[in-house]
C-alpha positions in Angstrom: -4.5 19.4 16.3 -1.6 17.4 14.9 -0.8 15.3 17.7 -3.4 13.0 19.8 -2.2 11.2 22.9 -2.9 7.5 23.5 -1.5 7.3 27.0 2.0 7.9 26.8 2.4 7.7 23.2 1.5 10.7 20.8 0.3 9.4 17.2 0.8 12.2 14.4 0.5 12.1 10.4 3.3 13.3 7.8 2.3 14.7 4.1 5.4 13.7 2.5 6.2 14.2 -1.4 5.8 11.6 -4.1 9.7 12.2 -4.6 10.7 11.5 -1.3 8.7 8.9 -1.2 10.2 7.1 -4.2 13.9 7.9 -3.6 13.8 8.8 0.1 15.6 11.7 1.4 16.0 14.2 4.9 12.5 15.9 6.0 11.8 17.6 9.2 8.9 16.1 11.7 7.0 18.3 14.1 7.6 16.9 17.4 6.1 18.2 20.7 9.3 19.4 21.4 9.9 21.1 18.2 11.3 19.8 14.7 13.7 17.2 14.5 15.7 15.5 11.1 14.3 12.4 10.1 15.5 10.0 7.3 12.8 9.2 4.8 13.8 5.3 3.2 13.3 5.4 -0.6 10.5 3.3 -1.7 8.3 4.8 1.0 4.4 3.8 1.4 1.4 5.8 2.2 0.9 4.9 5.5 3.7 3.3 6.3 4.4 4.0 10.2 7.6 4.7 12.3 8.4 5.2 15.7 10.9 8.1 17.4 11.0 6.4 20.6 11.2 9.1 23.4 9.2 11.9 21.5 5.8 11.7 23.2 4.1 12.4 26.1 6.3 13.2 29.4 4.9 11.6 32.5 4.7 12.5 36.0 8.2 10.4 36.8 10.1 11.8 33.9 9.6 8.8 31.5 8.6 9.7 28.1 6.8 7.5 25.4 7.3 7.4 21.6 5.5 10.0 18.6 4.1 7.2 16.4 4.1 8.5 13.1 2.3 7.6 9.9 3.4 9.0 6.4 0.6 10.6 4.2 2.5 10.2 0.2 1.0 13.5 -1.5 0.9 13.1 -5.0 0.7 15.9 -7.8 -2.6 17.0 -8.9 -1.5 18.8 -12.0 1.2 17.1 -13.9 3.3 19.1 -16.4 3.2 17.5 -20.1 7.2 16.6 -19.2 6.4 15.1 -15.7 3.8 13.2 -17.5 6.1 11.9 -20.4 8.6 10.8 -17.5 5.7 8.6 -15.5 4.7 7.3 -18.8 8.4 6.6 -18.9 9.0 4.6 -15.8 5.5 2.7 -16.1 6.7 1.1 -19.3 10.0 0.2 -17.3 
């Protein structure tokens, strides 16, 4: 499952690239409602947590809570010799 329920919140985790982590960009989120747009900030952390307040679970009433999401960064196992150069690149500064 990709979703578990702490009362009425839902907590769920997001793979997101090591390039939209760094400069940020539009990805879409699994909601229990279906997929919805989200902005990713640049200079995003593993881990680093956000709230879409009225995505969780639905109560009896009608109220809803939030999906608590946490991003997972997924970086590259294999690197190219050019993506290499470039990361050698931007460590040096």
């Amino acid at each position: 499952p990709i979703f578990q329920r702490q009362d009425m919140n839902i907590f769920s985790t997001a793979p997101i690239t090591f390039a939209q982590a760094a400069l940020g960009g539009e990805m879409r989120i699994n909601t229990v409602d279906g997929e919805v747009s989200y902005e990713v900030k640049p200079g995003t952390q593993t881990d680093t947590r956000i709230r879409l307040k009225g995505k969780g679970n639905m109560q009896a009433d009608g109220t809803r809570g939030n999906l608590i999401l946490n991003y997972n960064v997924q970086l590259p196992a294999n690197l190219s010799e050019r993506q290499k150069e470039l990361l050698q690149q931007m460590r040096m500064g």
